[in-house]
C-alpha positions, 0 to 999 in steps of 0.5 A: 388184294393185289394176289387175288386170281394170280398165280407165280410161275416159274420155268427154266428156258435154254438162252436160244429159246428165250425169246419165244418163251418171253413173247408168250409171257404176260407179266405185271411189269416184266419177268424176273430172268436169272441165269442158272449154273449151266450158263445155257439156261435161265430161270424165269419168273413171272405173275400171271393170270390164274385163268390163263394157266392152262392155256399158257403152260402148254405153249411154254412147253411146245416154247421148249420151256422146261420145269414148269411150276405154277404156285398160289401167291399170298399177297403181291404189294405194287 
C-alpha cells in the first residue's frame, strides 16, 4: 500500500519564506500551496516519509514554517 511509512504534513509559510520552506520539502510529486485569508500566507500540504519527520519539522521551523501538523494516512491511491 501506497500510505505504508508515509505521513501527511501540513503547515502554514508567510509568501516570503516560501521558497525556503519548499526546498526542504520531499513531496510524491509536488506540495499542494493554497493561500490562506491573510493574503500573506499560504497553506502547504505534502506527503512525506515517516522517518524523515523528525528531521524535517525542526528545519521548516528554523524555515519560519508555523502550524506544523503531522497526520497518519490511511491509503494514498497514485
Amino acid at each position: 500500500m501506497a500510505a505504508l511509512g508515509r505521513v501527511g504534513l501540513m503547515l502554514n509559510v508567510r509568501q516570503p519564506d516560501l521558497a525556503a520552506v519548499l526546498a526542504l520539502l520531499p513531496a510524491l510529486k509536488n506540495p499542494t500551496i493554497a493561500p490562506l485569508a491573510d493574503g500573506d500566507w499560504v497553506a502547504v500540504n505534502t506527503i512525506i516519509e515517516e522517518h524523515t519527520a523528525w528531521t524535517l519539522i525542526p528545519k521548516l521551523k528554523q524555515a519560519n514554517a508555523q502550524g506544523i501538523v503531522e497526520y497518519p494516512l490511511n491509503k494514498v491511491v497514485m
